[in-house]
ZAMARGU-4260 file (C-alpha; in steps of 0.2 Angstrom, whole numbers, plus 5000, padded with zeros to 4 digits):
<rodrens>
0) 5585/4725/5328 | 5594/4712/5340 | 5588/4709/5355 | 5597/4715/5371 | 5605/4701/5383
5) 5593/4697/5396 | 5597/4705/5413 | 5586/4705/5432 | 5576/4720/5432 | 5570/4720/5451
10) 5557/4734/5449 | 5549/4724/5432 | 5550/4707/5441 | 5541/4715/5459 | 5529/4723/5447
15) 5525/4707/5439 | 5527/4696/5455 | 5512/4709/5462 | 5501/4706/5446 | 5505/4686/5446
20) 5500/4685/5465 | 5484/4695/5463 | 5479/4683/5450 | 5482/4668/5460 | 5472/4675/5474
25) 5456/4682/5462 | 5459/4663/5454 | 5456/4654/5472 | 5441/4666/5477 | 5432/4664/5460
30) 5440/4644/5454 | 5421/4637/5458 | 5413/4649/5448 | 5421/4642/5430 | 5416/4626/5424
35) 5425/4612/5432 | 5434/4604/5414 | 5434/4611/5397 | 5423/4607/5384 | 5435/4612/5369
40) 5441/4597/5355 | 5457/4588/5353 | 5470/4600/5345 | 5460/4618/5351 | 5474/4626/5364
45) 5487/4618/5353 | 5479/4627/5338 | 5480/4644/5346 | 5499/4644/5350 | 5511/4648/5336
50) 5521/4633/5325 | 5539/4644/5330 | 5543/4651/5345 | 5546/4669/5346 | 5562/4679/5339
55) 5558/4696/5347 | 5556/4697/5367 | 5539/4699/5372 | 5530/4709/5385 | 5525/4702/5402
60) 5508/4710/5399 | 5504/4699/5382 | 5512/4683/5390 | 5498/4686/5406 | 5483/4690/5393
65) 5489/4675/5383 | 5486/4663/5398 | 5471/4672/5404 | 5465/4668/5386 | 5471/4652/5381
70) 5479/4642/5394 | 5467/4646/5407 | 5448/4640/5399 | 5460/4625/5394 | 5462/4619/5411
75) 5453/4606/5422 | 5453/4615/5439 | 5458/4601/5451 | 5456/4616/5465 | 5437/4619/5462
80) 5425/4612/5474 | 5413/4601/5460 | 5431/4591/5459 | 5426/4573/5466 | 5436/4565/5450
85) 5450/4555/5453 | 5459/4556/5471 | 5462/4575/5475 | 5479/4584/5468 | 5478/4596/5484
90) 5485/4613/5486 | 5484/4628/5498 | 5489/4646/5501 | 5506/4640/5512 | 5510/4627/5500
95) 5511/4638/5487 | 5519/4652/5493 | 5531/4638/5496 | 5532/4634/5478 | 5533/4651/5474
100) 5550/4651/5487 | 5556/4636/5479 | 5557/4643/5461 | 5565/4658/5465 | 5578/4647/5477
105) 5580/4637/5462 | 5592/4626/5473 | 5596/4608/5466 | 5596/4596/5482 | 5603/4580/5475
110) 5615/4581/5491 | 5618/4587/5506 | 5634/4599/5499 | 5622/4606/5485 | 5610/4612/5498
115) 5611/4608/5518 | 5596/4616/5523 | 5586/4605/5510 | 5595/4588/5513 | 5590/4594/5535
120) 5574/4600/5533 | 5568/4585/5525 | 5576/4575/5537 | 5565/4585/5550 | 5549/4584/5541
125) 5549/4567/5536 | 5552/4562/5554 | 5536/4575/5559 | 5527/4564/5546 | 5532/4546/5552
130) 5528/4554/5570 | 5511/4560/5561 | 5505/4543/5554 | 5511/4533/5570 | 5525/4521/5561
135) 5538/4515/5571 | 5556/4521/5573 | 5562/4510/5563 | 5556/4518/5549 | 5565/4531/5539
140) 5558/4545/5525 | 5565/4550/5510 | 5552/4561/5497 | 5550/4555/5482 | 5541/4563/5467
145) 5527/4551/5466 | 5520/4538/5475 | 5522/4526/5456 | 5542/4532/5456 | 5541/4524/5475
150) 5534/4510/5469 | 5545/4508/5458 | 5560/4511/5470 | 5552/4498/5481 | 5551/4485/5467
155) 5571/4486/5462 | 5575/4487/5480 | 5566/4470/5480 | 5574/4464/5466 | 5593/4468/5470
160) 5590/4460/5489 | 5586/4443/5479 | 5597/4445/5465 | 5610/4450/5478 | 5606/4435/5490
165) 5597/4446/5504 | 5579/4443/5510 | 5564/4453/5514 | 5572/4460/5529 | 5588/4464/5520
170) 5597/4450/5530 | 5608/4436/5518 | 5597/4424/5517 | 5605/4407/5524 | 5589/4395/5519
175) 5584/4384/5505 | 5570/4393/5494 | 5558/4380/5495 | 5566/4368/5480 | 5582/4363/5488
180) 5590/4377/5478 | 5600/4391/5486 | 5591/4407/5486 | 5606/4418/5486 | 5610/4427/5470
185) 5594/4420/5459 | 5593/4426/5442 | 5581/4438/5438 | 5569/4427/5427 | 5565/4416/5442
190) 5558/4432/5453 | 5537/4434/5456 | 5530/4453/5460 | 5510/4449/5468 | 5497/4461/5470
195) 5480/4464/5470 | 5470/4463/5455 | 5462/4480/5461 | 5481/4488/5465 | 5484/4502/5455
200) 5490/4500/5437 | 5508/4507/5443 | 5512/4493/5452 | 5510/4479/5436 | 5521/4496/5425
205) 5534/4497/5441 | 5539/4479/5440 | 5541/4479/5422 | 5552/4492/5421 | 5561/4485/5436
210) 5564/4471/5425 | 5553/4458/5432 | 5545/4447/5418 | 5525/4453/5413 | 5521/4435/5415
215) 5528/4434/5433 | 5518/4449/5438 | 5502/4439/5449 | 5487/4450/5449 | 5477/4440/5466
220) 5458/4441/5467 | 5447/4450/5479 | 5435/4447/5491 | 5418/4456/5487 | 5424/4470/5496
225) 5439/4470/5483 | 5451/4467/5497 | 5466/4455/5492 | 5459/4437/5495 | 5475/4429/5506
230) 5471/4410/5502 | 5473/4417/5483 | 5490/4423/5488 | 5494/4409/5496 | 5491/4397/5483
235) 5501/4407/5469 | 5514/4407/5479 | 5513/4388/5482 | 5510/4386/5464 | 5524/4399/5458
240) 5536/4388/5469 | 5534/4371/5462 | 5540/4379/5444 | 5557/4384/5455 | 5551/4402/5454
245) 5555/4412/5470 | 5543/4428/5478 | 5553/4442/5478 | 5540/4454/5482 | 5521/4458/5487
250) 5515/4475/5484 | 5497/4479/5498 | 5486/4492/5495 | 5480/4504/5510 | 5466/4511/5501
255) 5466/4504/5481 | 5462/4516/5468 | 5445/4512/5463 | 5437/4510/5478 | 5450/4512/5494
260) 5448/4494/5500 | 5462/4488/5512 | 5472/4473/5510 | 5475/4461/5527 | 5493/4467/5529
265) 5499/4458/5544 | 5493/4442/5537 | 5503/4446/5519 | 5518/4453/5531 | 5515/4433/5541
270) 5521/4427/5521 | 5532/4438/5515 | 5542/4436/5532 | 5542/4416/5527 | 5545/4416/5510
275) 5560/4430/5512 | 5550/4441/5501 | 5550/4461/5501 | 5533/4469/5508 | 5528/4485/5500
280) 5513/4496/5504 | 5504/4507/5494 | 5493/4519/5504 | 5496/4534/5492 | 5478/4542/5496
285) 5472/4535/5509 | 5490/4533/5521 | 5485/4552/5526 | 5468/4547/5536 | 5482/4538/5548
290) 5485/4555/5554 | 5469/4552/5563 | 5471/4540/5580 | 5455/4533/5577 | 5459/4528/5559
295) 5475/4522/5565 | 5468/4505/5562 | 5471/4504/5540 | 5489/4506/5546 | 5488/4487/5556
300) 5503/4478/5551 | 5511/4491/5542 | 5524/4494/5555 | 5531/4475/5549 | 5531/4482/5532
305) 5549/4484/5522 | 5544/4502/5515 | 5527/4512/5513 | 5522/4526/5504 | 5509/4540/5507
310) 5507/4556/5495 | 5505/4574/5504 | 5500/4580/5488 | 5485/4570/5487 | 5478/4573/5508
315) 5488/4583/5515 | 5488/4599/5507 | 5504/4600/5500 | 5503/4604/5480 | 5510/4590/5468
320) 5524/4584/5469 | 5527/4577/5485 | 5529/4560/5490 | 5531/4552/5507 | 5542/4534/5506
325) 5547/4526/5523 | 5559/4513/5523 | 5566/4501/5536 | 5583/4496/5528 | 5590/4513/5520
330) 5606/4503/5517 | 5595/4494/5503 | 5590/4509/5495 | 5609/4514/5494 | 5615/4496/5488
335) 5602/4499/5472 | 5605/4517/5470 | 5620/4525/5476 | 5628/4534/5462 | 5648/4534/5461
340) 5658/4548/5451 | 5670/4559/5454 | 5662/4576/5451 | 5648/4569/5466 | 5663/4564/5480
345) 5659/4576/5493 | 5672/4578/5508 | 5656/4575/5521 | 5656/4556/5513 | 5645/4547/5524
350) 5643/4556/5536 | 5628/4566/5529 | 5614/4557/5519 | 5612/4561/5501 | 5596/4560/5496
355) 5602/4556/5476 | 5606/4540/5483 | 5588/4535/5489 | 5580/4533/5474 | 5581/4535/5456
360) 5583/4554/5449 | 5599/4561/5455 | 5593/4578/5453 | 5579/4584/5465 | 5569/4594/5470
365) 5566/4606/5487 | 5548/4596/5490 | 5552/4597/5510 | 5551/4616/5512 | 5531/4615/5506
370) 5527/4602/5520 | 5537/4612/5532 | 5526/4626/5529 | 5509/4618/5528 | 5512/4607/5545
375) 5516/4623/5551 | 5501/4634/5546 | 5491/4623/5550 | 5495/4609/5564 | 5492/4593/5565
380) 5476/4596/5574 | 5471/4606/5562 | 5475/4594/5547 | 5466/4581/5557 | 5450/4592/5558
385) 5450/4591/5538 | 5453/4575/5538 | 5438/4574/5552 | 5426/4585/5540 | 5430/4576/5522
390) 5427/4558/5533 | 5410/4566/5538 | 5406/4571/5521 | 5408/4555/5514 | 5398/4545/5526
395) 5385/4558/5524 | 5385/4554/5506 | 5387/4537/5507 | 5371/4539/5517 | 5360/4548/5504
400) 5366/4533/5491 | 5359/4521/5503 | 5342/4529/5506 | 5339/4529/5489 | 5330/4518/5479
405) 5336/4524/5462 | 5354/4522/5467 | 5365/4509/5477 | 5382/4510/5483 | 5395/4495/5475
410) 5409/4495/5490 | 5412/4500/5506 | 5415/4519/5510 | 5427/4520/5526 | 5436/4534/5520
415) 5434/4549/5508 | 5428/4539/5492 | 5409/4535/5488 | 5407/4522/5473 | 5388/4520/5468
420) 5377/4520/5452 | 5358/4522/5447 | 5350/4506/5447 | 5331/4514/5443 | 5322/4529/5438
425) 5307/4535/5448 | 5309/4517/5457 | 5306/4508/5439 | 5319/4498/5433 | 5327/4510/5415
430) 5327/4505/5399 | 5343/4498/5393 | 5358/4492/5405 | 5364/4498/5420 | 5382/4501/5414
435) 5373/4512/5397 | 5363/4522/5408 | 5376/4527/5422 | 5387/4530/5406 | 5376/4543/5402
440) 5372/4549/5419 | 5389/4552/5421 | 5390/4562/5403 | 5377/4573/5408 | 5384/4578/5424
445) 5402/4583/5416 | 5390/4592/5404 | 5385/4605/5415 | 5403/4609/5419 | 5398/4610/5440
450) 5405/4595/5445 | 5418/4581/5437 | 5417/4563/5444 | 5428/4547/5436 | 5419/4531/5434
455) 5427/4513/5436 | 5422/4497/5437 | 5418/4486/5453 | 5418/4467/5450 | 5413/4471/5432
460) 5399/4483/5437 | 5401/4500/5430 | 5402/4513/5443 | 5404/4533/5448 | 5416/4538/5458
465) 5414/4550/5471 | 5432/4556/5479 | 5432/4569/5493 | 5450/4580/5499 | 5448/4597/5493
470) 5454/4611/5506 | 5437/4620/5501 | 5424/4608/5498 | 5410/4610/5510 | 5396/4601/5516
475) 5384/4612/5504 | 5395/4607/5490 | 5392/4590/5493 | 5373/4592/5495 | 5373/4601/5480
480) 5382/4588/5468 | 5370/4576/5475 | 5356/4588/5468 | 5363/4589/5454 | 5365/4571/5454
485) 5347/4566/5458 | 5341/4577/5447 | 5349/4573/5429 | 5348/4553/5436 | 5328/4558/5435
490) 5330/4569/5420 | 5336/4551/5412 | 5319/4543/5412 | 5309/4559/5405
</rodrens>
């Protein structure tokens, strides 16, 4: 029997939109009650979906108990409250009633014509979030889908302002570049990207596929607190320049991967503005805690900066994907990526942005209206009283590390992230190395399904990582992963 063409059947669809919805809110009252990650092998969801895709429509009803059944146990919950792996992938109930809007929109906002309440609505929010995070007017926000695709952006924006002849500051540059050569129009080949040896492994991926050579990528050493040593940038630099190779651009972290360290951007913007070269920062996680005036201060130098990105989706409670990236010269952004062809001419022309022209995809996504609703439920005072409460519960942490004797912490903790490891058992130094024995400690905690952690390394050392964000972590969650973690370190030495 051939199956009938498909058709909208509102009654079906509201009877399935009701059934969906009450499974999303049963999943976020009960999501800390299942194991935080699955314990299955390689291959077991895969081996429980059929080779061929179905001939025959299939109900709703089977589809649903299919997911509850497979898909579901398959999942690492990043919503559940034992989440302190990686840096948060937040959610919450407006942001994805949003989400839910967005699908059934299905609008494609590559311009302004293809949508107009897209294109102006994140005009508005990304003004409310420039406002939010205290940079200057001169800066203007576009969303990007993550913070490595702005990275990237940033990277061949660096690239064409050199190849093209243009500076930092996106002004034709008039000097010498240091060699008595020209610096307009360099070829590619002679460009150097520096960043941080700690900066996250986007960046060093980013300027490859912009097209800078991997062996003109300079990866700077840190200070102990795995800050950016300057004088190290400095001297690259000065080395880079007597083989007639020119800085194009230096990437700073506000808030590096491993451990949030902060680089000294207003004396890396003091070089870059001297050397013509583009200054982008990385504060992906951490650029959200500027919300805060009294953590305004990882934001120093940031307003000399040629563009910076920040990621509601990680702090902010918006759901993935959505990724802030402020620029101070938009025209740069349209001399790399402004698309031309006919079927795009629009009779607005230039009078209205279009946002396919600000970055690489030329399709996009409505990611604004999810920010609109979540700075709207919520307030800024309101997100800054979660940004308050996951500062507190960090420092309170940090504070249990410390008073320890088994356990010490590896790197500064001013902002939502704890690295630490066991350094003893009952006060006696363990059997074996330190990196084996927090291998296993960290092992045995994912074990118990009750809490997931990531582990990285800190000036060689091997280390846990505790990450903070989650809209419904509390204070008792917190003490009880420190139970939890006390008590297996203990279980160790038995």
């Amino acid at each position: 029997m051939a199956a009938e063409h498909p058709r909208f059947d509102p009654d079906s669809f509201r009877r399935q939109a009701h059934r969906v919805v009450d499974w999303m809110a049963d999943y976020l009252i009960g999501v800390g009650e299942r194991p935080v990650q699955p314990h299955a092998p390689p291959g077991a969801i895969l081996a429980q979906i059929p080779d061929a895709p179905p001939e025959m429509p299939e109900s709703f009803e089977r589809i649903m108990a299919d997911f509850a059944r497979i898909i579901v146990p398959g999942l690492t919950h990043w919503g559940h409250p034992g989440f302190f792996a990686y840096f948060p992938a937040n959610s919450s109930p407006p942001s994805v009633l949003a989400e839910m809007l967005t699908a059934t929109i299905g609008s494609q906002c590559m311009a302004w014509s293809t949508s107009p309440a897209a294109t102006e609505l994140e005009q508005a929010t990304m003004e409310w979030l420039r406002q939010m995070i205290g940079l200057p007017n001169g800066f203007t926000g576009v969303i990007q889908d993550t913070a490595s695709t702005a990275t990237l952006v940033a990277l061949i924006t660096a690239r064409d302002a050199k190849t093209r002849g243009r500076g930092g500051d996106g002004k034709t540059e008039g000097r010498k570049d240091g060699m008595g050569e020209e610096a307009n129009g360099l070829p590619v080949e002679r460009l150097c990207v520096y960043t941080s040896e700690e900066a996250n492994s986007s960046v060093p991926k980013g300027a490859r596929l912009a097209g800078f050579r991997p062996d003109r990528v300079r990866l700077i050493p840190t200070h102990e607190d795995c800050s950016m040593r300057i004088d190290a940038l400095e001297a690259a630099i000065a080395r880079d320049r007597t083989e007639h190779l020119t800085p194009a651009c230096v990437v700073a972290t506000v808030g590096t991967t491993s451990t949030t360290a902060i680089d000294a951007v207003p004396a890396i913007n003091t070089i870059c503005r001297r050397e013509g070269a583009w200054l982008h920062v990385d504060a992906a996680w951490a650029g959200s805690a500027a919300v805060l005036p009294e953590m305004r201060w990882i934001f120093d130098g940031v307003a000399e900066a040629d563009s910076v990105v920040l990621n509601p989706h990680k702090w902010l409670l918006v759901n993935f994907d959505c990724s802030a990236y402020f620029v101070r010269d938009p025209d740069a952004l349209l001399r790399s990526f402004s698309a031309s062809a006919e079927y795009l001419t629009t009779a607005e022309g230039s009078r209205v942005p279009n946002f396919r022209d600000w970055g690489i995809q030329l399709g996009r996504r409505f990611r604004a209206l999810k920010l609109w609703f979540v700075i709207r439920t919520y307030g800024v005072e309101g997100l800054r009283a979660m940004l308050r409460e996951h500062l507190r519960l960090a420092a309170l942490f940090a504070g249990w590390v410390d008073a320890h004797p088994d356990f010490e912490r590896l790197a500064p903790a001013p902002l939502g992230l704890v690295c630490f490891r066991q350094i003893a058992v009952r006060g006696k130094p363990p059997g074996g190395t330190l990196d084996s024995l927090n291998e296993r400690l960290l092992s045995r905690l994912h074990a118990t399904g009750r809490i997931m952690l990531t582990q990285t390394r800190v000036k060689g050392r091997f280390a846990l990582r505790l990450a903070l964000g989650h809209l419904t972590t509390t204070e008792a969650h917190v003490r009880e992963a420190w139970e939890l973690i006390t008590r297996t370190a203990t279980e160790l030495g038995a």
